[in-house]
C-alpha positions in Angstrom: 109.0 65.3 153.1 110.1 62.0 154.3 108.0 58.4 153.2 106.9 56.0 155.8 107.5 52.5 154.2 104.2 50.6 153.7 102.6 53.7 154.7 101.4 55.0 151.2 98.3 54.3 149.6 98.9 56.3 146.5 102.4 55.7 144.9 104.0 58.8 145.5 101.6 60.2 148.2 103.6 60.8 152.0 101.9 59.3 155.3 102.0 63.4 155.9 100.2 64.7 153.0 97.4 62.3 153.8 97.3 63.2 157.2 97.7 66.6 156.9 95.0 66.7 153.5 92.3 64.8 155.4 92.9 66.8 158.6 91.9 70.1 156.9 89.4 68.4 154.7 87.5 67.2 157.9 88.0 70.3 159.7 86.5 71.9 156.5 83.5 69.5 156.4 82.9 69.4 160.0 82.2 73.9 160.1 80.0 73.8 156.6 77.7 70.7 158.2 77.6 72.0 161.5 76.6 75.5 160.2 73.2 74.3 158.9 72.5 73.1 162.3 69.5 75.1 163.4 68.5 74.4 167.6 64.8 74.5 168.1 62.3 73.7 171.1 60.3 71.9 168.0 61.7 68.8 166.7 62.0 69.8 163.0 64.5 67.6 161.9 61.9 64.8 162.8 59.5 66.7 161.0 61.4 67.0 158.0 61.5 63.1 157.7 58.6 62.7 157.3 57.1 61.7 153.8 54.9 63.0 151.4 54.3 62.1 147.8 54.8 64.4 145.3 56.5 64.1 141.2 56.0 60.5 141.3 57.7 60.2 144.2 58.0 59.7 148.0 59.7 62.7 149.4 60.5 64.2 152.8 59.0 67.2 153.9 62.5 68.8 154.3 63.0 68.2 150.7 59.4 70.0 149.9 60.4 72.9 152.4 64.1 73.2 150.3 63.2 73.6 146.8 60.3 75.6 147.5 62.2 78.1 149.5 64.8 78.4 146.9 62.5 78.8 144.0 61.0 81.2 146.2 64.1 83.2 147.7 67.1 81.5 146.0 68.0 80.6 149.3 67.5 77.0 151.2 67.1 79.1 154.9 65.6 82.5 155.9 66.0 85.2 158.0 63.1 85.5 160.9 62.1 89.1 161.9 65.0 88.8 165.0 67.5 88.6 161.7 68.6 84.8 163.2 68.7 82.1 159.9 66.5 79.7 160.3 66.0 76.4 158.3 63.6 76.1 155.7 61.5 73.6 157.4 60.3 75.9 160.0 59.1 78.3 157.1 57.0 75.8 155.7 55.2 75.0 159.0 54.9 78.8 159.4 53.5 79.0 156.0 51.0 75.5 155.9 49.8 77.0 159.6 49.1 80.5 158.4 45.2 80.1 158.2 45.3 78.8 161.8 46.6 81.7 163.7 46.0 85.2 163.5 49.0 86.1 164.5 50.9 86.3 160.8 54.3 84.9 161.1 54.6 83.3 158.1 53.2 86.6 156.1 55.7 89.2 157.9 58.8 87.3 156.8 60.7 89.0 153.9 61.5 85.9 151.3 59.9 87.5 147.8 62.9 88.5 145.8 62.3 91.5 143.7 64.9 93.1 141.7 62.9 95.2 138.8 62.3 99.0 139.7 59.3 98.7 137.9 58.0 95.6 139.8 58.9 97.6 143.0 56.6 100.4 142.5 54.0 98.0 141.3 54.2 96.3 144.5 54.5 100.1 146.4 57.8 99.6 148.2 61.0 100.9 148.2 64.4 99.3 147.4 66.2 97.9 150.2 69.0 95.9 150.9 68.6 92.0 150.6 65.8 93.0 148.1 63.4 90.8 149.6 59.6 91.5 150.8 57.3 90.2 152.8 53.6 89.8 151.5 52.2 92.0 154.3 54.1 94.6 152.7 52.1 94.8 148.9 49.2 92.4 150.6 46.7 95.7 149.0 48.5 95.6 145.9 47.7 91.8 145.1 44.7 92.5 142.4 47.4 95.1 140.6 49.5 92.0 140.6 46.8 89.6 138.8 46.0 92.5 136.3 49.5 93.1 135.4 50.4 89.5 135.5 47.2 88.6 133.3 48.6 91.0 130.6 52.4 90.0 130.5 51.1 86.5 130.2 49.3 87.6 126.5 52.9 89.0 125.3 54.8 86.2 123.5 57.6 85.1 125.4 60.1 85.6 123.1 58.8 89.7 123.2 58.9 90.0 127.2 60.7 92.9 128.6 62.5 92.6 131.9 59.6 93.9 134.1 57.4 91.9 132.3 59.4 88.4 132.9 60.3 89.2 136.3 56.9 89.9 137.3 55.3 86.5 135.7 58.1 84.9 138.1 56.7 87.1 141.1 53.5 85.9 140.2 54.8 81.9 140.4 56.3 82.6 143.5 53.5 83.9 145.1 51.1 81.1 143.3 53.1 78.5 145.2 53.3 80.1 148.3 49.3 80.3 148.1 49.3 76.6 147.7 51.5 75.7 150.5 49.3 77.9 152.9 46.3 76.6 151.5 47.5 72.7 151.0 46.3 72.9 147.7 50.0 71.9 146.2 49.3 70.7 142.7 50.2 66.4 142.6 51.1 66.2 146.0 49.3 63.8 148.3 50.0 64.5 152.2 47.9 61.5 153.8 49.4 57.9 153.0 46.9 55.3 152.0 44.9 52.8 154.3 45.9 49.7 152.7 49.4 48.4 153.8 52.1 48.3 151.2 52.2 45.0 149.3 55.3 45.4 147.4 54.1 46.5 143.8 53.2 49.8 143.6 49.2 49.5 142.4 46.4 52.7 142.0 45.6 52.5 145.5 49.0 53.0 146.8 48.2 57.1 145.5 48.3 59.6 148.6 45.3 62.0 149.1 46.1 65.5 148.8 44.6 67.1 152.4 41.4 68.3 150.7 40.5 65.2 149.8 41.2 63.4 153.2 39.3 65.8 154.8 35.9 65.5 152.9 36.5 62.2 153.7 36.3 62.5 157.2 33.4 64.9 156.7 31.8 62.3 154.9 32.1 59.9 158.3 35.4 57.9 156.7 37.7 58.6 159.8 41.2 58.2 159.1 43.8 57.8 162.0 46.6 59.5 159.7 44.2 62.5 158.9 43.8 63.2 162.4 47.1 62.8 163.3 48.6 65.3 160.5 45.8 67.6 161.8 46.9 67.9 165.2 50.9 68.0 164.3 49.6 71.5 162.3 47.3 72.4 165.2 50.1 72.0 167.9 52.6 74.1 165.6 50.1 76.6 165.1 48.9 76.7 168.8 52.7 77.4 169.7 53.0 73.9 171.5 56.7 72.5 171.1 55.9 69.3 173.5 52.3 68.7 171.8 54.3 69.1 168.3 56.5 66.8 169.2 54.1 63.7 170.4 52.0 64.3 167.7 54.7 63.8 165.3 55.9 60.6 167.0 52.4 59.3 166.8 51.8 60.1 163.1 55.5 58.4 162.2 54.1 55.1 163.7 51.1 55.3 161.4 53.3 55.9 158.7 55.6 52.7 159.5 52.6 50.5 159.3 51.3 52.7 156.2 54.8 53.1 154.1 56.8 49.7 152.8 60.1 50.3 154.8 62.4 50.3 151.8 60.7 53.7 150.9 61.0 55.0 154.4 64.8 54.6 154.5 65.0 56.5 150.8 63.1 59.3 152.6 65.1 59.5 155.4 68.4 59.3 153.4 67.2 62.1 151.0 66.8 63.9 154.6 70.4 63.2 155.7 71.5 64.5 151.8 69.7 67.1 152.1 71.4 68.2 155.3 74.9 67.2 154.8 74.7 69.1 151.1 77.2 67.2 150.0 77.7 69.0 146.3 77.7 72.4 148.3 80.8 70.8 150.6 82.8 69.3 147.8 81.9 73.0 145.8 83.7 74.9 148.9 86.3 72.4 149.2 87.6 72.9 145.4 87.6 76.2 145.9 90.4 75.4 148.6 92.4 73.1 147.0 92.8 75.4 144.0 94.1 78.1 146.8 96.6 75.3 147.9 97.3 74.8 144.7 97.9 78.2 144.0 100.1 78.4 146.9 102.2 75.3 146.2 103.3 76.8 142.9 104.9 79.7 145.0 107.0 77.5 147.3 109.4 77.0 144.8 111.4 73.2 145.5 109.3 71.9 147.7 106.7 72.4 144.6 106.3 68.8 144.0 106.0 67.6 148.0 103.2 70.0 148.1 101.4 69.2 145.1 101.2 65.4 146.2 99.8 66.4 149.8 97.2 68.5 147.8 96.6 65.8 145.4 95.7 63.6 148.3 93.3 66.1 149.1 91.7 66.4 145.8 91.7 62.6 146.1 89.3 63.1 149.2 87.2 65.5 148.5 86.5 63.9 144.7 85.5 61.0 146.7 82.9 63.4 149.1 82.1 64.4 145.4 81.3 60.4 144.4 79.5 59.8 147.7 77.2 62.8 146.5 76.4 60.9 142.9 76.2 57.4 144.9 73.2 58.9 147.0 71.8 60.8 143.9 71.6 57.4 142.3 70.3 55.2 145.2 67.6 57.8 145.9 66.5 58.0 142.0 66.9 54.5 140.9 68.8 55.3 138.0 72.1 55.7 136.8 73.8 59.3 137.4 72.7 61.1 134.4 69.0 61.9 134.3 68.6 66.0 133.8 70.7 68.9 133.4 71.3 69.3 137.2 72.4 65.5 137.5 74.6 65.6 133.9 76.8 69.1 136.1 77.3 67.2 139.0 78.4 63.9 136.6 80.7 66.3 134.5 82.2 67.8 137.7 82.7 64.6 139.3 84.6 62.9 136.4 86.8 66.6 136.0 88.0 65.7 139.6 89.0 62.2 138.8 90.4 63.1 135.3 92.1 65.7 137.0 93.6 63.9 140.0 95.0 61.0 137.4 96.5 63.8 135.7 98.1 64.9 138.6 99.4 61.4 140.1 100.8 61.4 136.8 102.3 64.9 136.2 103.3 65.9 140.0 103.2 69.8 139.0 100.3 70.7 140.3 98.2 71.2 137.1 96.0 68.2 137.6 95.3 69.7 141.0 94.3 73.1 139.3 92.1 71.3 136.9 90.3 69.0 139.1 89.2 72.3 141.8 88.9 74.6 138.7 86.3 72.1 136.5 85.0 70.6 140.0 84.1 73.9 141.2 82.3 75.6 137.7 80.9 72.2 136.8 79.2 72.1 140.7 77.8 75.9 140.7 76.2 75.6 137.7 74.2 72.5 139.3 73.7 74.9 142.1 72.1 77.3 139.5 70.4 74.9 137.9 68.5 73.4 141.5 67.0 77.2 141.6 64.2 75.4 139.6 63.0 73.2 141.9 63.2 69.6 142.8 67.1 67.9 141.4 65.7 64.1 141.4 62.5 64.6 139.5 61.1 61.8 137.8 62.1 61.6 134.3 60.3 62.2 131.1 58.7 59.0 129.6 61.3 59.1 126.3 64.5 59.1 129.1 62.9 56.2 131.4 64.9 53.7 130.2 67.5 53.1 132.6 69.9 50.9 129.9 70.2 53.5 128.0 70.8 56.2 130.2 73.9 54.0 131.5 74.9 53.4 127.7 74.2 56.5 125.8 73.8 59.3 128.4 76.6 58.6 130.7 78.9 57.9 127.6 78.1 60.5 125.8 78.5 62.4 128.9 81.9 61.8 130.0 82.8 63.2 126.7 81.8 66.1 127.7 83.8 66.2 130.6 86.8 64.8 128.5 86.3 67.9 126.0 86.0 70.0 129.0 89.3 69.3 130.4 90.9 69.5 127.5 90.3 72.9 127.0 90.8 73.6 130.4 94.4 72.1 130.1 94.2 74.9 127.0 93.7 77.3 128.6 96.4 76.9 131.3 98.6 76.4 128.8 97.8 79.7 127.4 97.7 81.6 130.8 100.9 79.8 131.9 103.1 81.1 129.0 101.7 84.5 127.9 101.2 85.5 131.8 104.3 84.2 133.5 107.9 84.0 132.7 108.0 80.5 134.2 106.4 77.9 131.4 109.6 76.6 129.8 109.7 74.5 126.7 109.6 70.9 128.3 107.1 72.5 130.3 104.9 73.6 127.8 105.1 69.8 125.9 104.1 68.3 128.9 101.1 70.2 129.2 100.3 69.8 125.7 100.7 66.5 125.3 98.3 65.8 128.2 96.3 67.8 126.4 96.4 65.5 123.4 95.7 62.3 125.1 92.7 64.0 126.8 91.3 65.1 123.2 91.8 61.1 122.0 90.0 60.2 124.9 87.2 62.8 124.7 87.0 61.6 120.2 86.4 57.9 121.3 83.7 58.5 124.4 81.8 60.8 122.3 82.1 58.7 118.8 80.8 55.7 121.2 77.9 57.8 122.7 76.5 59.5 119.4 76.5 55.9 118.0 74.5 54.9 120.6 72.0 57.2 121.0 71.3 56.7 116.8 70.6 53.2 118.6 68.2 54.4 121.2 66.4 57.0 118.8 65.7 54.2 116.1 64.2 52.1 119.3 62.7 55.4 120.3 61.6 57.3 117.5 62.5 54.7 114.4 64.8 56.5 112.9 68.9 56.2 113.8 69.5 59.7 112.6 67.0 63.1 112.3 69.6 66.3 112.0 67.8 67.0 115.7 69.6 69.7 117.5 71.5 67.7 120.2 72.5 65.2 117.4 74.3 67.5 115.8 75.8 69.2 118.6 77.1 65.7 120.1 78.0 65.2 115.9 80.1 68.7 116.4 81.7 67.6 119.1 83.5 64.3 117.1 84.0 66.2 114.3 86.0 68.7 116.5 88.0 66.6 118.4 88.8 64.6 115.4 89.8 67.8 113.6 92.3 68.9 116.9 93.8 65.5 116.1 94.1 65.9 112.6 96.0 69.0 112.7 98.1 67.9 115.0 99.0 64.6 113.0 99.3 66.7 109.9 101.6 68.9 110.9 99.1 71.6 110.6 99.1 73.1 114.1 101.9 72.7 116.9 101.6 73.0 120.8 100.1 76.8 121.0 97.5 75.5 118.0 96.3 72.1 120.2 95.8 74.4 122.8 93.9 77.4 120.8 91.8 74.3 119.2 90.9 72.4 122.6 89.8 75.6 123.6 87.3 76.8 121.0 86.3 72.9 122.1 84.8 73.9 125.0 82.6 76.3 122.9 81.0 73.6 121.0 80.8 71.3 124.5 79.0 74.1 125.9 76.1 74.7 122.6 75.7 70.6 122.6 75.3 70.5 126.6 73.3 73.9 126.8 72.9 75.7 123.8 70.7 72.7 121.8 68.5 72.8 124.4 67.6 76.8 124.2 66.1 76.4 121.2 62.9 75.0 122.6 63.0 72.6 119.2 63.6 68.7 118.4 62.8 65.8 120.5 65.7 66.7 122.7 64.3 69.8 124.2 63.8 68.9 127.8 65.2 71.0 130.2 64.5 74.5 128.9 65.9 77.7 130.2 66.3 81.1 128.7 68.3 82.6 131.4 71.3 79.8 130.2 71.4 82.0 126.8 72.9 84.8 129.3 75.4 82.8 130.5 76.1 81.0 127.6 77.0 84.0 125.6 79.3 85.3 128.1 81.3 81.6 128.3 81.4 82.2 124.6 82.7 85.7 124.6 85.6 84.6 127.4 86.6 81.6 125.3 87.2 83.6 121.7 88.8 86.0 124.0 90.9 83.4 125.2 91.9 81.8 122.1 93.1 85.1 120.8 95.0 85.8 123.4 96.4 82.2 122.3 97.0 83.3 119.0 99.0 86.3 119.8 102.9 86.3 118.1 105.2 84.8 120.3 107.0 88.3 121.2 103.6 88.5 123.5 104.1 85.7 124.9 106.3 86.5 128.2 107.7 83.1 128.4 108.2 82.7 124.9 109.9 86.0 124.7 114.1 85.8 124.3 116.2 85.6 127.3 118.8 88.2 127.6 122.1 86.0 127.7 124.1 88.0 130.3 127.5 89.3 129.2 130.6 88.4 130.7 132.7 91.4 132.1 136.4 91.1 130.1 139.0 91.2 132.3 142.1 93.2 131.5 145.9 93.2 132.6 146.5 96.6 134.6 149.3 97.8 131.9 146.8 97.4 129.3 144.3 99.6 132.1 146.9 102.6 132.1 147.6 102.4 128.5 143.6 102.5 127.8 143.9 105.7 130.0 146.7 107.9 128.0 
């Protein structure tokens, strides 16, 4: 692959490979955007800008529509009855207009997710496909619901069988669809003030929840918003796309007198995230680098000319992945790292770039694996973790401090994802030499002492970060130390690290014992990042969530399973296994030929 003088941005990157890398890339972006592009006589993308307060927060109505849905359904679209996918805006209309019509859209549409037999014949259907219901369909069933729900709810939760979980959750679901319908949303005020925005935010600049603004204009106190609202719902209900439409313009211009313009353009940029889904693109994109990856190891020479064409696509799409965070942080106000969701995407995003320096240092291709490898698993468990509801919630009261969350947290944080790759770079190690003939013994250094440096980085970040959040707790709580759970998990970490250094300094372990150690790191990364927090116990126990234990236990499980494999002798080991040296036919005169054959 020839260089074009001048023509490289990256030392070592081809005018080609960039070329070629951001063609696909593009290409790539260009189908997963354009396939959440849903036509409709009703302009609901306008809708969908439109704002609402709701967490602490001004939010658009597209963002309201999302995480309902996919608490709901797990999914951020639905399927209407003529089995077309339709965006999750139109369902919320369907459902807020559902008392207006009699003609039951919104309740024939199969978005309840049931997967428990025993919920199933509660609810008196059968399994299907999809597994998903429409309320219509156990709407005589709804008071066996409540009673069953009412007793599950008396069982300690630490006791609850499946059926009993899964229908408390089916309950929830259905609790939040009845407010949506009803407008009775808990915190969420859909009519702006009167007063224009002065610039400070003050009690008056709260939003009235519907109810309220329509006793209010029972009560002779008309409000030009109220009415406007009104008829957007009315035209929707009444099936009028052209009435919709007007009445939506009308109500945005009370809104730009109403709503400080600084707010408006957060809204409409959380609308633009929302439909770009930029964590979803870069999570499909790593998934094709590590395929080019993949394929690059197989082209033999031309290894390293590949591997630097994919690098420059890792480059790209880790920069998609830092637009992502960029927006994340505009929209919150605060630096990266402010819940569980936000501290994945932050771990994936620094695996990328750790990766991809890796990479322009190595030129084998491994940096590549490990930036689409940690991008990718760092990135679907954020998607797993925005099941739950709203990603930029407003924070708890003891995390509000933005200093600190740029300090402690993010520190703290990347060592995490230093830890992380680490063991990642273990674990190729491992999977290169006992599963391919092809890891030879300069090779194998190479990997390991990437390895190493990544571990020395990963011992300073976290060191730095536990020392300060001893800082923020004795601001906090007055006390620099308290044995709480994530103290001593982030304490585990250090200790770790330190230990993989140790060994390797004393002589104790050599390259297959970095790489079984960094490993069983990324089991102790994993109980300080998620397993602390399981225990429902300590000042640190914000973002709670049983079904992590699951998951945890199986990352666990793979990891000791891994590190055995590690630890198998080296006649396992199929690169590490003798070569036959190939004999060397012996060549004989043909008078000693005859004589050999008297």
């Amino acid at each position: 692959m020839s260089q074009v003088p001048g023509a490289k941005g990256l030392p070592g990157i081809p005018l080609a490979g960039w070329l070629v890398s951001g063609a696909v890339v593009g290409a790539l972006s260009f189908m997963i955007v354009a396939m959440s592009y849903r036509s409709s006589s009703y302009d609901l993308e306008k809708f969908g800008q439109l704002p609402l307060q709701s967490g602490g927060r001004l939010k658009p109505f597209d963002t309201l529509a999302r995480t309902s849905l996919q608490v709901i359904t797990h999914r951020t679209e639905f399927t209407d009855p003529e089995g077309r996918s339709r965006p999750a805006t139109e369902w919320l209309l369907d459902v807020m207009t559902s008392r207006l019509t009699d003609k039951g859209r919104a309740e024939n549409l199969k978005i309840f997710r049931v997967e428990n037999d025993q919920v199933l014949r509660l609810l008196g259907v059968e399994r299907r496909q999809g597994l998903r219901y429409a309320i219509n369909e156990f709407r005589d069933k709804m008071a066996d619901i409540e009673k069953a729900a009412g007793e599950a709810a008396k069982v300690d939760p630490a006791r609850r069988d499946v059926y009993q979980r899964q229908l408390l959750e089916l309950t929830r679901h259905l609790e939040l669809y009845i407010q949506i319908a009803t407008l009775t949303l808990p915190e969420t005020g859909l009519i702006p003030p009167e007063t224009p925005p002065t610039g400070e935010e003050t009690a008056d600049d709260r939003w009235l929840t519907f109810q309220e603004a329509m006793v209010a204009t029972r009560e002779g106190r008309s409000n030009p918003a109220t009415e406007a609202f009104g008829r957007v719902l009315l035209a929707y209900a009444q099936q009028k796309p052209a009435d919709f439409n007007k009445h939506v313009d009308a109500y945005q211009e009370i809104l730009q007198e109403r709503v400080a313009a600084p707010a408006m353009a957060k809204v409409r940029m959380e609308q633009v995230y929302n439909a770009v889904n930029p964590i979803y693109l870069a999570c499909v994109l790593y998934v094709c680098i590590l395929l080019a990856t993949l394929a690059g190891w197989m082209m033999g020479d031309k290894v390293i000319a590949v591997q630097r064409g994919v690098l420059a696509a890792t480059i790209m799409v880790a920069t998609i992945h830092t637009a992502a965070l960029l927006m994340r942080m505009y929209l919150q106000g605060r630096p990266p790292v402010t819940n569980l969701y936000s501290s994945a995407v932050f771990i994936g995003w620094g695996c990328a770039w750790l990766g991809a320096m890796i990479e322009w240092l190595d030129k084998r291709g491994a940096g590549n694996a490990i930036a689409a490898v940690t991008g990718f698993l760092s990135l679907l468990i954020a998607q797993f973790l925005g099941a739950s509801g709203d990603t930029l919630e407003m924070l708890q009261a003891v995390l509000d401090t933005n200093f600190w969350l740029a300090t402690h947290v993010t520190c703290i944080t990347l060592g995490y994802t230093a830890s992380f790759v680490a063991g990642f770079l273990g674990i190729g190690y491992v999977l290169w030499g006992v599963c391919t003939p092809w890891m030879s013994a300069e090779g194998g250094k190479a990997l390991v002492k990437k390895t190493y440096g990544v571990v020395c980085f990963a011992t300073l970040l976290s060191f730095v970060g536990t020392v300060l959040g001893g800082i923020w707790a004795d601001q906090s709580w007055g006390r620099f130390w308290g044995w709480d759970p994530k103290e001593n998990g982030a304490l585990l970490i250090v200790l770790w690290n330190a230990l993989i250094l140790h060994a390797r300094w004393g002589g104790m372990v050599r390259d297959r014992g970095v790489a079984v150690l960094a490993i069983l790191g990324n089991i102790i990364t994993a109980w300080s990042w998620f397993g602390t927090n399981q225990l429902s116990v300590g000042l640190h126990a914000y973002g709670f969530d049983q079904t992590l234990a699951r998951s945890l236990r199986i990352t666990w499980i793979a990891h000791l399973a891994l590190a055995g494999i590690g630890m198998l002798p080296a006649s396992c080991w199929w690169s590490l296994r003798p070569k036959a040296v190939p004999v060397a036919p012996v060549s004989r005169s043909p008078k000693v030929a005859m004589a050999g054959r008297r």
